[in-house]
C-alpha positions in Angstrom: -59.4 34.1 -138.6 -58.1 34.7 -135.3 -54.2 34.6 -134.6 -52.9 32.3 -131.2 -50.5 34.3 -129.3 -48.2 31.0 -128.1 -46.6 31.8 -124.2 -44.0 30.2 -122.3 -43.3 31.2 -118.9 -41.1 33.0 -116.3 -40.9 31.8 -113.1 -39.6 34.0 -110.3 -38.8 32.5 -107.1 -37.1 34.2 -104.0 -34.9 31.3 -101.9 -36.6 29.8 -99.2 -36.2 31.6 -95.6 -32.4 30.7 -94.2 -31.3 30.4 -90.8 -28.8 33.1 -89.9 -25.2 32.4 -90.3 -23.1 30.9 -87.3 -19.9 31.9 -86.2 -17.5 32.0 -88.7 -20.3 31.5 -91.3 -19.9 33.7 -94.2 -23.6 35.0 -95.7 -22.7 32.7 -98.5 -23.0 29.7 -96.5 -26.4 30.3 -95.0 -28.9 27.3 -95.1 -32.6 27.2 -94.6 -34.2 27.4 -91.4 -37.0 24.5 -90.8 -39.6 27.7 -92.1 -37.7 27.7 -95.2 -37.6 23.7 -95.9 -41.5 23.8 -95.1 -41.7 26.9 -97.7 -39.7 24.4 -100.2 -42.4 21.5 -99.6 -45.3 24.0 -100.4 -42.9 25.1 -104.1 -42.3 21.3 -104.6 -45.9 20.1 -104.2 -47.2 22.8 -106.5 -44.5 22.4 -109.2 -45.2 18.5 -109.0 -49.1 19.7 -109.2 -49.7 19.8 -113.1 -52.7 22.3 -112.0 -50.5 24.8 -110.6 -47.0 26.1 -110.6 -46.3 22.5 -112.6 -48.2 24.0 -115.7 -45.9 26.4 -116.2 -42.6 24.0 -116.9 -40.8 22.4 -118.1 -38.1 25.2 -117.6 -34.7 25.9 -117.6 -33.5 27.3 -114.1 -31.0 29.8 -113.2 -30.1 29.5 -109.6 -27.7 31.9 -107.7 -24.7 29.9 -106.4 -25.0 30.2 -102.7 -26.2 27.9 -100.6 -29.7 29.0 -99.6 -30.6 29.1 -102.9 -29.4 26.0 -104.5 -30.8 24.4 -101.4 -33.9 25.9 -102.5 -33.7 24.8 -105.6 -33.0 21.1 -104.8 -36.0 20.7 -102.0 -38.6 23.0 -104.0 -37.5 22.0 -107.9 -35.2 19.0 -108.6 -36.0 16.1 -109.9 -39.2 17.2 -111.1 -40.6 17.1 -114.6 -41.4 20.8 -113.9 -37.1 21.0 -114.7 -35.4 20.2 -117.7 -32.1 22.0 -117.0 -30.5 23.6 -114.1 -27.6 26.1 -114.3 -26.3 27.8 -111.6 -25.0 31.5 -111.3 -22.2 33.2 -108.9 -22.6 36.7 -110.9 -26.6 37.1 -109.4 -25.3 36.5 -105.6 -26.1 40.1 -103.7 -23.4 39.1 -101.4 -20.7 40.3 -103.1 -21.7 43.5 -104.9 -24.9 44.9 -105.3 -27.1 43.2 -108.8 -29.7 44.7 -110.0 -32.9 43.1 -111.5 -31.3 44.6 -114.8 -28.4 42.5 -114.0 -30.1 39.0 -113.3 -32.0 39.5 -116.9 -28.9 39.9 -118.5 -27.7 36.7 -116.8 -31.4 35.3 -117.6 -31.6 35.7 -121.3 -27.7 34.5 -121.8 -29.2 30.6 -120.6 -32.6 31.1 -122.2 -32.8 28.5 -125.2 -36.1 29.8 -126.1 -37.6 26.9 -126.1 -38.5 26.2 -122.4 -40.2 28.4 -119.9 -37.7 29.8 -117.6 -37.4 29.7 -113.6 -35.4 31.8 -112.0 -34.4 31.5 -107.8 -32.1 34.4 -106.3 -32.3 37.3 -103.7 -33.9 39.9 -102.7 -33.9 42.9 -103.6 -32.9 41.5 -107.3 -35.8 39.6 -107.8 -38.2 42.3 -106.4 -36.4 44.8 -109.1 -37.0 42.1 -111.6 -40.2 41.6 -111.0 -41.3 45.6 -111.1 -39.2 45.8 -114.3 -41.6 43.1 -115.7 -44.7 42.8 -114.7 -47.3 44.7 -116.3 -48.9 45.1 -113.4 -47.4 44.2 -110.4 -49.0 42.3 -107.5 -50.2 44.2 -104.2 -47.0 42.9 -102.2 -44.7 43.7 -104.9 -45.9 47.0 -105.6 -45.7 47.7 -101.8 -41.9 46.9 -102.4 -41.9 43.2 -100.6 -41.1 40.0 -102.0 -42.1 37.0 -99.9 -39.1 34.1 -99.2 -39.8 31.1 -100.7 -42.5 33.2 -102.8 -43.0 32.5 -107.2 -44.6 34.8 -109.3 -45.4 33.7 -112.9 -45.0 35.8 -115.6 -46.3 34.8 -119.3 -43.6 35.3 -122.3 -43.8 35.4 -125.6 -42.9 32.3 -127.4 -40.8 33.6 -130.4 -38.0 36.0 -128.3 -35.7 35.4 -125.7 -36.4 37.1 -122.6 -35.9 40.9 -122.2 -37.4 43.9 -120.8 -41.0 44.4 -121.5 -44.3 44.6 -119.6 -45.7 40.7 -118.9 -48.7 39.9 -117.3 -48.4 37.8 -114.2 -50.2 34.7 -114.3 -50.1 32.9 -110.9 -48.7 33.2 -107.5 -47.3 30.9 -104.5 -47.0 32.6 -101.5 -45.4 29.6 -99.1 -46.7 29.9 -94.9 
């Protein structure tokens, strides 16, 4: 008799495009542009869309602290039943010193409970190292070394271990307009 492998999922999910900070406006502080709200009500219909990225939840998110990615996070995610937790991170912000996708799994797999999918929403060029450290093989954009704002890549996990380096196969895609 055949054996099931069981999956949960990883999300990966670059914030929304932001506007461009104003005087006085530190980088932290940036908010989405009117692209980048549109790019979270494309996420947020798909993850309320149990055919597509809603599938793949419920999850527990990790969401950089600055603004343009919690903003993300609350247009695109809350509220849904795609979410069943929601912590934020100020260690995964590129602002400050330069993380690497090595860097935002650590920070991953210290909030995975194993028992959700996960979602994760920070920066480039973090999640496009994350994503090239993971995938088994790689989409065309990410191989070319671009990750889209507002993008989410799906990869599928094991079931029985936390989160960790290893080759997963990517299982869907949103690419927002």
């Amino acid at each position: 008799m055949g054996q099931t492998v069981r999956v949960r999922y990883l999300t990966v999910v670059r914030h929304a495009e932001s506007s461009p900070a104003v005087n006085g406006q530190s980088d932290f502080e940036r908010a989405l542009s009117a692209r980048g709200r549109a790019q979270c009500a494309q996420l947020r219909e798909s993850a309320a869309n149990p055919d597509e990225l809603g599938s793949f939840g419920p999850v527990t998110a990790l969401v950089s602290s600055a603004f343009r990615t919690v903003e993300t996070f609350t247009r695109a995610f809350e509220g849904l039943d795609f979410v069943a937790a929601m912590h934020t991170s100020d260690l995964i912000y590129n602002g400050k010193r330069d993380v690497t996708g090595e860097d935002l799994l650590i920070d991953l797999a210290a909030i995975d409970p194993v028992t959700t999918s996960l979602l994760v929403i920070g920066h480039n060029p973090t999640v496009l190292e994350l994503m090239s450290a993971l995938s088994l093989r790689a989409p065309g954009k990410i191989r070319r070394g671009h990750f889209p704002t507002g993008a989410a890549y799906v990869l599928a996990l094991p079931d029985d271990r936390p989160v960790g380096l290893g080759a997963y196969e990517v299982v869907a895609k949103l690419v927002p307009d």
